[in-house]
C-alpha positions in Angstrom: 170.1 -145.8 -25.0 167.6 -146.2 -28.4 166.2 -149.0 -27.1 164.7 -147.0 -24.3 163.6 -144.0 -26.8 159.4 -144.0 -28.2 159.0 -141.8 -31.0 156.6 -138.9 -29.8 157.0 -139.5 -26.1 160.4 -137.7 -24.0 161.4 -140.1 -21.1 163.1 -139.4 -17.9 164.9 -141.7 -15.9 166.4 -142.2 -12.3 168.1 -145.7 -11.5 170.5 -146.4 -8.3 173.8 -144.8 -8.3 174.6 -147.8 -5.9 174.3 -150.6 -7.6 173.9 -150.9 -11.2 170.9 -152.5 -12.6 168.9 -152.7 -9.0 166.7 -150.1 -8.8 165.0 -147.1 -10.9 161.9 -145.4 -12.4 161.2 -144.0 -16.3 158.6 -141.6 -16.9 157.3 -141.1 -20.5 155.5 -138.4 -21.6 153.9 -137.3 -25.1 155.6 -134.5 -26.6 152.6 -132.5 -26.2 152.9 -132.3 -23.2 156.7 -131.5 -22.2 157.4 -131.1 -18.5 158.7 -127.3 -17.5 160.6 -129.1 -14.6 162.1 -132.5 -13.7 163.5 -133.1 -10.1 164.9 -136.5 -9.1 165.8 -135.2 -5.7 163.8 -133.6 -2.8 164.4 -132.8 0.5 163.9 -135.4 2.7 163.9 -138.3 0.8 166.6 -140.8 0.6 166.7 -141.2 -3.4 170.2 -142.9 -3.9 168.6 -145.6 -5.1 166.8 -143.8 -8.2 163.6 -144.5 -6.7 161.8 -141.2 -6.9 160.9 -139.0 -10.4 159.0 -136.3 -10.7 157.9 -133.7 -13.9 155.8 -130.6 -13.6 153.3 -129.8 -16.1 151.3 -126.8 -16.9 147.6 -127.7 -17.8 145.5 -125.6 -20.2 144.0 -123.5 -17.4 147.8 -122.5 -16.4 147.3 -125.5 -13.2 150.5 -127.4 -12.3 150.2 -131.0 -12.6 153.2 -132.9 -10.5 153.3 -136.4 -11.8 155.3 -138.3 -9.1 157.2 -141.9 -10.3 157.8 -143.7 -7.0 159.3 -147.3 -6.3 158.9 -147.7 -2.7 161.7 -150.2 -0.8 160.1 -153.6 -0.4 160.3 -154.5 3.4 158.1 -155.6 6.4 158.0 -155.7 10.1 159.3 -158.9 10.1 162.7 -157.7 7.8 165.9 -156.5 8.7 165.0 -153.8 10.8 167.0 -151.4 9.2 165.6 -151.6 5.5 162.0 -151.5 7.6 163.4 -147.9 8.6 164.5 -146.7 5.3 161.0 -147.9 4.0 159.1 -145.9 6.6 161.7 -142.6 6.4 160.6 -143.1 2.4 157.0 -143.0 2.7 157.1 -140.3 5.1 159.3 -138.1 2.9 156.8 -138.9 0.1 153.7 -137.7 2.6 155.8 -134.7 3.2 156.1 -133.9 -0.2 152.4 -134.1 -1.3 151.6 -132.1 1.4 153.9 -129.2 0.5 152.9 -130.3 -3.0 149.0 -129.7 -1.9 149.2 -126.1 0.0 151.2 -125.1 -3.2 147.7 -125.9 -4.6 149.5 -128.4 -7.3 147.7 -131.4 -8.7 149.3 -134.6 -7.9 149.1 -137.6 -9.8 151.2 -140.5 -8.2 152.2 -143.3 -9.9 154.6 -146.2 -9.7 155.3 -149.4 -6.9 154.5 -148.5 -3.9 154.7 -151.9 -1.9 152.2 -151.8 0.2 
């Protein structure tokens, strides 16, 4: 859609395949600074829901630079159990994925709502 194009930036979205309009993350970047690689799924994560972006960048000194986009689910203790779960099985997923993201001796910048 134009109204979610902004000349000199490229933007990537995700949004919930479930139900229209509920969920979702956008990442802009400047042009500059192009991604070489966009993945809206990962192993081990739950991402149905268009909660989870993430675009590789190479730095000047040839580094990687993963900028993760995640919208955590909203839920506590006291919730329905079951959206506690899918909360918890998200975060970890996410800590999973830094870590491999880490020994792979990539940068991480995370961003987004992590409801905590």
């Amino acid at each position: 859609s134009e109204i979610a194009k902004c000349n000199g930036y490229y933007s990537f979205f995700n949004y919930s395949q479930e139900k229209k309009g509920y969920s979702g993350v956008a990442t802009y970047v400047k042009t500059k600074y192009c991604p070489f690689k966009v993945d809206l799924h990962v192993d081990g994560i739950t991402n149905n829901e268009g909660r989870l972006l993430i675009t590789f960048h190479k730095t000047c000194a040839d580094d990687v630079v993963a900028v993760i986009n995640a919208y955590v689910p909203c839920a506590y203790q006291s919730d329905d159990p079951t959206k506690y779960s899918q909360k918890i099985d998200f975060i970890t997923g996410l800590k999973d994925l830094i870590t491999k993201l880490i020994h792979e001796k990539i940068v991480i910048i995370l961003a987004g709502d992590l409801n905590v």
